[in-house]
C-alpha positions, 0 to 999 in steps of 0.5 A: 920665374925672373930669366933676366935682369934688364937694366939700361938695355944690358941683360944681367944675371937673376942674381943680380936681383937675389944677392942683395935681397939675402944680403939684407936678410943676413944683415937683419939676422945679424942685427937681431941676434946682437940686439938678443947678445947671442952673437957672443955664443957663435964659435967661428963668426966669419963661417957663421955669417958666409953660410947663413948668406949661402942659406939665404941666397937658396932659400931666394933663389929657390922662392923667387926662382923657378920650381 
């Protein structure tokens, strides 16, 4: 369970740690499915790409967090 992000003797919040891992995983997702042209099948592109943020950033949260 990660408490705290220290870095240069400043404590930071563990979600320091977790935005930039679901970052990646939404910025991996969204590379495949314009590889896979189904990108062009999404009705509101921008609510699609915050909610599979928020769903990624759960799901690290709920992995990497304490249960």
């Amino acid at each position: 369970m990660l408490q705290i992000a220290a870095l240069g003797g400043l404590e930071f919040s563990p979600l320091v740690v977790y935005f930039p891992i679901a970052f990646l995983l939404a910025a991996l997702t969204r590379f495949v499915l314009h590889r896979l042209d189904w990108y062009d099948r999404i009705w509101k592109v921008a609510w699609f790409e915050v909610s599979l943020f928020v769903c990624y950033l759960a799901l690290t949260v709920y992995v990497l967090g304490g249960r």
